[in-house]
N, C-alpha and C positions, 0 to 999 in steps of 0.2 A: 635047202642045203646050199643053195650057189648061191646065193647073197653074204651067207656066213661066210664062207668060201672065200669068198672077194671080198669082204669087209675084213677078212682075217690076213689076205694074203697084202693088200693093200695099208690096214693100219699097222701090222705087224711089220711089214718094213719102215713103218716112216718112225712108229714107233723105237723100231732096233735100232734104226740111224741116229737117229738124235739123241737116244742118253749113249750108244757109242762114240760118238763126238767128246761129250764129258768126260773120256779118259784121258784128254791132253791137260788136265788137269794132275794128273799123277807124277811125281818126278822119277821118272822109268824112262829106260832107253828107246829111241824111234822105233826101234824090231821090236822091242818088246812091247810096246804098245799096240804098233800096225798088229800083232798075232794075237795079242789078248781081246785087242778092237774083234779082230776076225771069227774069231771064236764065241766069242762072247756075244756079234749081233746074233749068229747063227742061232745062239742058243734061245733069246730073246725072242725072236722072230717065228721062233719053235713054240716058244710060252705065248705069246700072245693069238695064234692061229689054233691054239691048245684050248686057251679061256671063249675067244670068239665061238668056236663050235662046243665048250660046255655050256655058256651060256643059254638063259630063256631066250631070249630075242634079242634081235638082230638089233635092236634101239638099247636095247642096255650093254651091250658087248661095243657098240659104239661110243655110247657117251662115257665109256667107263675108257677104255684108249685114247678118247680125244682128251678127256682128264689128263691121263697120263702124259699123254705130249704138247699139251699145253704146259704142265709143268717143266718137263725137260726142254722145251725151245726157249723157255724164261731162262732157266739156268743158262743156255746155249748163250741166248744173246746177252744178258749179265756178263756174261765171261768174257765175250766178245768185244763189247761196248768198255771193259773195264782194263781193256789192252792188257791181259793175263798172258 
């Protein structure tokens, strides 16, 4: 259980934060963004410590998040690199 645990509470943030970042993509106001960001990693971070402990093992609930955040750091740094 405490691997799950930790592999939940650790990709579940790096997870939330990085497709939260891809909302400076939205033409929405600073407030409205910093609270939808703030809400919405909470929510994220909640699903993904959700999927981790339903998961079989500890190796699929990881390679299955490190997917995920390898795709949104691509996006991350496209946006970046592309002076957006």
């Amino acid at each position: 259980m405490w691997p799950k645990s930790i592999a939940g509470f650790f990709l579940g943030l790096l997870v939330s934060t990085s497709l939260v970042l891809n909302l400076k993509l939205l033409p929405l106001a600073i407030d409205t963004r910093l609270l939808s960001g703030l809400l919405l990693a909470f929510l994220l971070w909640a699903a993904v410590m959700t999927y981790c402990y339903r998961a079989s093992s500890i190796k699929r609930a990881s390679l299955h998040c490190a997917g995920l955040l390898a795709v949104s750091v691509a996006l991350n740094a496209v946006v970046l690199f592309a002076g957006h």
